[in-house]
Every structure is written in structure tokens, then in C-alpha cells.
C-alpha positions as CSV (number, residue, x, y, z in Angstrom):
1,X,-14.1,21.6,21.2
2,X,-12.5,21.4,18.1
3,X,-12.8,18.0,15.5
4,X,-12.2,17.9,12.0
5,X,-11.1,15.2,9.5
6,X,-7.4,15.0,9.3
7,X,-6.7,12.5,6.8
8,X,-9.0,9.9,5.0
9,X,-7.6,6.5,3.1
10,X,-7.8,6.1,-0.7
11,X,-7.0,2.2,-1.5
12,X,-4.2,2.2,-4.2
13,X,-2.7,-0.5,-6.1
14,X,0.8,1.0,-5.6
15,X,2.2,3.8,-3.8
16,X,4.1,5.3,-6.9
17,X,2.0,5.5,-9.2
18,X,-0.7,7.3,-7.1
19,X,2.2,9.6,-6.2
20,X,2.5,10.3,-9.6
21,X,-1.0,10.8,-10.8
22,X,-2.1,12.7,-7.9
23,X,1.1,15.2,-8.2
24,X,1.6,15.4,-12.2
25,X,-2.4,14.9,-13.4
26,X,-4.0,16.6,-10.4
27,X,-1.7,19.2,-9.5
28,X,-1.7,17.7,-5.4
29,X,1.5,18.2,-3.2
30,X,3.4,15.2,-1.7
31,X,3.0,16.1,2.1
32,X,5.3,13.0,3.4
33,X,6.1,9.6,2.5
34,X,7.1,7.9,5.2
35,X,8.5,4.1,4.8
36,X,7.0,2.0,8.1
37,X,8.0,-1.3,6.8
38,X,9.1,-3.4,3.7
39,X,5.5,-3.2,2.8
40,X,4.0,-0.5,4.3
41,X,4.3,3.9,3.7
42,X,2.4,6.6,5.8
43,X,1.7,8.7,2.1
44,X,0.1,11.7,2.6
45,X,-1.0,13.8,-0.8
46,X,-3.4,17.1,-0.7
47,X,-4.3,20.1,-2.8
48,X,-2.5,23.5,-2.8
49,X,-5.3,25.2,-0.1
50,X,-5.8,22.4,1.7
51,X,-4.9,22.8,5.4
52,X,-6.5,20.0,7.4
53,X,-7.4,17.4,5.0
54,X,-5.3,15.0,3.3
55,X,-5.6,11.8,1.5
56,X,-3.7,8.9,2.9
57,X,-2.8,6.7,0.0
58,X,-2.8,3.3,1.7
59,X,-1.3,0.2,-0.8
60,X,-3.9,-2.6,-0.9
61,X,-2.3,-5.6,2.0
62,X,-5.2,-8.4,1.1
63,X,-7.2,-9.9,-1.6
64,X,-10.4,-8.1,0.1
65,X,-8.8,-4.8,-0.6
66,X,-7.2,-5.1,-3.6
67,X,-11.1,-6.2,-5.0
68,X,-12.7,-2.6,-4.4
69,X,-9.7,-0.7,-5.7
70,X,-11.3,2.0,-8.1
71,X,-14.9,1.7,-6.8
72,X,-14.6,2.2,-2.9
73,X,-18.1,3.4,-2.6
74,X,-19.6,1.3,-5.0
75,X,-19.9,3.7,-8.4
76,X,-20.8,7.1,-7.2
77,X,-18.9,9.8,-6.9
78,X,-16.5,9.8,-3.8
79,X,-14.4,12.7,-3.8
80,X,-15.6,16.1,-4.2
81,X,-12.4,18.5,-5.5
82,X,-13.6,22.2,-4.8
83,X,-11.7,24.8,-7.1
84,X,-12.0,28.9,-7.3
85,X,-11.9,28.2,-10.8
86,X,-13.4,25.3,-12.3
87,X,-12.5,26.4,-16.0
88,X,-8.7,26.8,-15.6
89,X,-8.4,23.8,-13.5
90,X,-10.7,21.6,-15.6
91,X,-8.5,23.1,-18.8
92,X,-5.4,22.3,-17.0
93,X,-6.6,18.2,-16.0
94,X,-7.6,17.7,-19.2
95,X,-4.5,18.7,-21.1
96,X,-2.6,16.3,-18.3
97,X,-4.6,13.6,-19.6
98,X,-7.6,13.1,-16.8
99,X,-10.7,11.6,-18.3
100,X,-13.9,13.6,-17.5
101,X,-16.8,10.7,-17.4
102,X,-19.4,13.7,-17.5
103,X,-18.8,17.3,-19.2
104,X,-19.2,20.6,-16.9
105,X,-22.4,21.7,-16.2
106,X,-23.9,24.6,-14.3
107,X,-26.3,22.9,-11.3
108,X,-28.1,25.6,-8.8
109,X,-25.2,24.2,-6.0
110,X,-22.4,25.5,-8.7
111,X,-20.2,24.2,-11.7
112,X,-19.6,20.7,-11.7
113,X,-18.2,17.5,-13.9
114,X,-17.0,14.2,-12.9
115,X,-13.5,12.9,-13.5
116,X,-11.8,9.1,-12.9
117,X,-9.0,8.8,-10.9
118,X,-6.2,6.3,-12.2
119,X,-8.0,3.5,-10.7
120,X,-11.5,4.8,-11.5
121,X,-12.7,6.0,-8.7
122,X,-15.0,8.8,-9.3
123,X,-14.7,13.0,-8.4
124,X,-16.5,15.9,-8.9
125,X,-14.5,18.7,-10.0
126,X,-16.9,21.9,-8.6
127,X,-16.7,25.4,-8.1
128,X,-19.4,26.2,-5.2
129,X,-22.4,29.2,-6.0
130,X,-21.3,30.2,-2.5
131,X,-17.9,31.2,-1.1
132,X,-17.5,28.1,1.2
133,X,-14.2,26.9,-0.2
């Protein structure tokens, strides 16, 4: 048997704008945008690497949703970006204007520091000890 997580949704605010940030400040490729309705778009974004996983940016439809825009899990981090360099990526999202909320530092697990999305929902930026990526 084989499972794995295909595509996981990230509540946005609008679907142009989190094109935008995730393809110009992050570096991510636009893997389809799909209209489904007057309303609705099946947006899929990822990193360059990434081969199963994707983020599906999904436009808040209700009050309820539009409420945990930006803090989804409640203030800790909730994405994890892995890298096979942190210092030329973290370089590069920095001069594109991403705001670190805590500088690099070197933890026992690898490099690590933790950057806001456009909506403030919070990632780590690492570079593993170990060559999991």
C-alpha cells in the first residue's frame, strides 16, 4: 500500500494575492488554477522539489473561515519549508521582503528561523542535520 498527503488547504483571503506572494516572495510554482465557479478555484502552489505535496489555496466562503485567516493553528508554527540551503534561501526571502519573526539559529534537529506568511501564518524555514529532504 502506498498513502501519502497530496494536497493540504491554506485559508486565503483571495486567490491572487496568495498567487502572488507564494510565487514572487517564496519562490513556489503555480501548479494549476482551475476556475470551478464564480466563486470558487482548485489553486494548487508548491516548491521547486516538491513532488507529492502541494498547498491548496482555498478563498475563505463564510464568516467562520474568514475569522482564522492567518492563525489556522492557533499561533504556532504550521508549515515547516525544508531547504538544502537555508542561507541562500533565507538571503533570497528576505531581500523579497518576507518578515522573519525569529532570526536563524542552529538547533541539534538543524538550521531553523520562523517567517510570516502574507496573512501571518507562521513557517519554519529549516535545513535538516540529516539528509531527509
Amino acid at each position: 500500500m502506498k498513502q501519502f498527503i497530496a494536497h493540504f488547504s491554506l485559508v486565503v483571503r483571495d486567490y491572487d494575492e496568495a498567487i502572488k506572494f507564494y510565487t514572487e516572495k517564496l519562490d513556489f510554482i503555480l501548479k494549476e488554477d482551475t476556475v470551478l465557479s464564480e466563486t470558487k478555484r482548485w489553486v494548487l502552489v508548491s516548491p521547486p522539489g516538491s513532488k507529492e505535496c502541494s498547498l491548496l489555496l482555498a478563498k475563505a466562503a463564510s464568516e467562520q473561515q474568514k475569522k482564522i485567516i492567518g492563525n489556522q493553528t492557533g499561533g504556532r508554527v504550521f508549515l515547516f519549508l525544508h531547504t538544502d540551503n537555508f542561507d541562500r534561501d533565507y538571503r533570497e526571502m528576505k531581500e523579497r521582503g518576507v518578515i522573519f519573526v525569529r532570526p536563524p539559529a542552529k538547533e541539534i534537529y538543524g538550521t531553523v528561523a520562523v517567517f510570516e506568511d502574507l496573512y501571518g501564518n507562521l513557517w519554519d524555514l529549516l535545513e535538516p542535520v540529516q539528509a531527509d529532504r
